[in-house]
Each structure stands twice: as C-alpha cells, then as structure tokens.
N, C-alpha and C positions, 0 to 999 in steps of 0.2 A: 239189458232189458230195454227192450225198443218204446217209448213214448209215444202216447198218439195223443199229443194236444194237435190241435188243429189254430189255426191262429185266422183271424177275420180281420180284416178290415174293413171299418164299416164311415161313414162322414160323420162328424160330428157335429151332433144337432145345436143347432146356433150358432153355426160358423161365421165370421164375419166375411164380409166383401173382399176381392182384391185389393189392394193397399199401396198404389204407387208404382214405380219402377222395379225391375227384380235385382237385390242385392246379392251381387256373385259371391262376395265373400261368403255371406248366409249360404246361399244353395252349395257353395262349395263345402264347407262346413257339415249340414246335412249327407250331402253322396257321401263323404268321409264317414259320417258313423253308418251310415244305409253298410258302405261297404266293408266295414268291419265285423258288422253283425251278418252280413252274406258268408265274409270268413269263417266266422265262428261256428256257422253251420256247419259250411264246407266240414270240417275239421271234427263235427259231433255228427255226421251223414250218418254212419255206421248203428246209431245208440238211437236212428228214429225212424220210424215205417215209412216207405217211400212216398203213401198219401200225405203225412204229416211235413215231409222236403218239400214235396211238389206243392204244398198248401203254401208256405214259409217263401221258397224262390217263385209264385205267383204274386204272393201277396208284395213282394221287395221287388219284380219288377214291375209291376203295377206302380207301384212309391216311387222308383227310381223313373218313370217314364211320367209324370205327372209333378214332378220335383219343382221344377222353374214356375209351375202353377202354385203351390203350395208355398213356397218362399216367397209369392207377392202379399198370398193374402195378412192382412195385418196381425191376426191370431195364429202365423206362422211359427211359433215358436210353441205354441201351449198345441197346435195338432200335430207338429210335428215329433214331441215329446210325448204326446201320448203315442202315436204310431209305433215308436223306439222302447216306449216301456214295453206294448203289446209283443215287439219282435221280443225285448230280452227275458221276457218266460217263458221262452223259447231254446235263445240261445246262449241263457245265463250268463253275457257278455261283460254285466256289471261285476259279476261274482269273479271274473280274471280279474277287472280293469280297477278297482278298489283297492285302495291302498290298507293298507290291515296291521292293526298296530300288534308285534311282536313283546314279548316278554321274556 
C-alpha cells in the first residue's frame, strides 16, 4: 500500500543567527544521517507514490545543498534534528536503527 505523506520543509521560526566558523566534523556528521535516511528511502521507493519520493528527494536535496549553511548557525543541532525527525516519518529510519531489547 503506497503512502502519500508528503513531507515539507519549512524554517524554523526563531532561528538564531550564523554562529562562527563551519564545524566539519558537525556538517559531516549531518550528510551521514541526511544520507542514510536518502538510503532508506531508496529501499521503501516501491511502498510510496512517486509525488511523495519526489517530495522526500526535493526536500533532502534542498538539506543537503544548504548543509554548510545550517551547521554554522548556532541552533544547528535543534533544526537540524527537527529536519531528521520530519524525514524519519517518512522513512522510519529510527524504527531499523534502535536497539530493541529481546526476551
């Protein structure tokens, strides 16, 4: 059954200012989970309307082309997290990547 959320990215209102130099470890850090949750997609293509891919791969390279901008600002970490929660009700990346206690 094919899903049609549709996923937005939208600024978040009261974002703070840029914040310094750009920390590559951070921006590298972020493309790593950007590109897992691109994976994850990839891999549920089949189970979503091709509007709701093309909404998801707009929204992630928009993210992904805007990246070095977003790891200066100082509240890069709380919009970057929200951005990564909005992909993964998408592409329920947390729901693999959790560790899940066994009995």
């Amino acid at each position: 059954m094919a899903s049609k959320r549709r996923l937005t990215v939208v600024e978040v209102p009261g974002s703070k200012p840029f914040h310094g130099p750009i920390c590559h470890c951070r921006t590298q850090f972020f493309r790593e989970e950007f590109v897992r949750h691109h994976q994850c997609l990839e891999r549920q293509r089949e189970y979503y309307s091709e509007g709701a891919i093309a909404s998801a791969e707009d929204a992630l390279t928009r993210i992904m082309g805007q990246l070095e901008q977003l790891s200066q600002r100082e509240d890069a970490c709380e919009i970057v997290g929200q951005l990564l929660r909005k992909l993964d009700v998408v592409t329920r990346l947390s729901e693999w990547t959790e560790p899940r206690t066994l009995h």
